[in-house]
N, C-alpha and C positions, 0 to 999 in steps of 0.2 A: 724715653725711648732707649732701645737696649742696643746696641750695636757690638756687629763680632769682630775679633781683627783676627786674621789666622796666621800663625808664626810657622816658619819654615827656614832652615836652613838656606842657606845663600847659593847658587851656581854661579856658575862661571860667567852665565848669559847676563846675571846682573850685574856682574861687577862692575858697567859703567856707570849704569844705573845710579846703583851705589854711591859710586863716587858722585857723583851730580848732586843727591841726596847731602853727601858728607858737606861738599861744599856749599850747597844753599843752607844749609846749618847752622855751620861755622860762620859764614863769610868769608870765607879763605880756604885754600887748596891744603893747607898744613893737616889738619887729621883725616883728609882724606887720604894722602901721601902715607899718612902714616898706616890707616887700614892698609891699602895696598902693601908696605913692606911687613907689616904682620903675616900678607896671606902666605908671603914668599920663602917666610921662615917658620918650617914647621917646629923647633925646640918652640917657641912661645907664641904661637896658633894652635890650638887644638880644637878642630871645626866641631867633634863629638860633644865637647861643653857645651855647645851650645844649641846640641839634638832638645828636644820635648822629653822629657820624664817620663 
């Protein structure tokens, strides 16, 4: 069976999302902490890296 997954850029609406994600992941709050202070600092976030080619 073939299944699709479709990749998108992140908004703003998911970020909690996200984080909830990050953390049932990890088991801990630490790399989701750390997504969040990525998004806040744009020198080493660049959300376009990670647009679709």
């Amino acid at each position: 069976m073939t299944k699709k997954i479709l990749l998108r850029q992140e908004t703003t609406a998911d970020f909690d999302e996200v984080f909830e994600l990050n953390r049932a992941a990890f088991g801990q709050d630490n790399e989701a902490k750390l997504v969040v202070a990525l998004r806040g600092n744009p020198d080493v976030f660049v959300p376009e890296l990670s647009e679709p080619v």
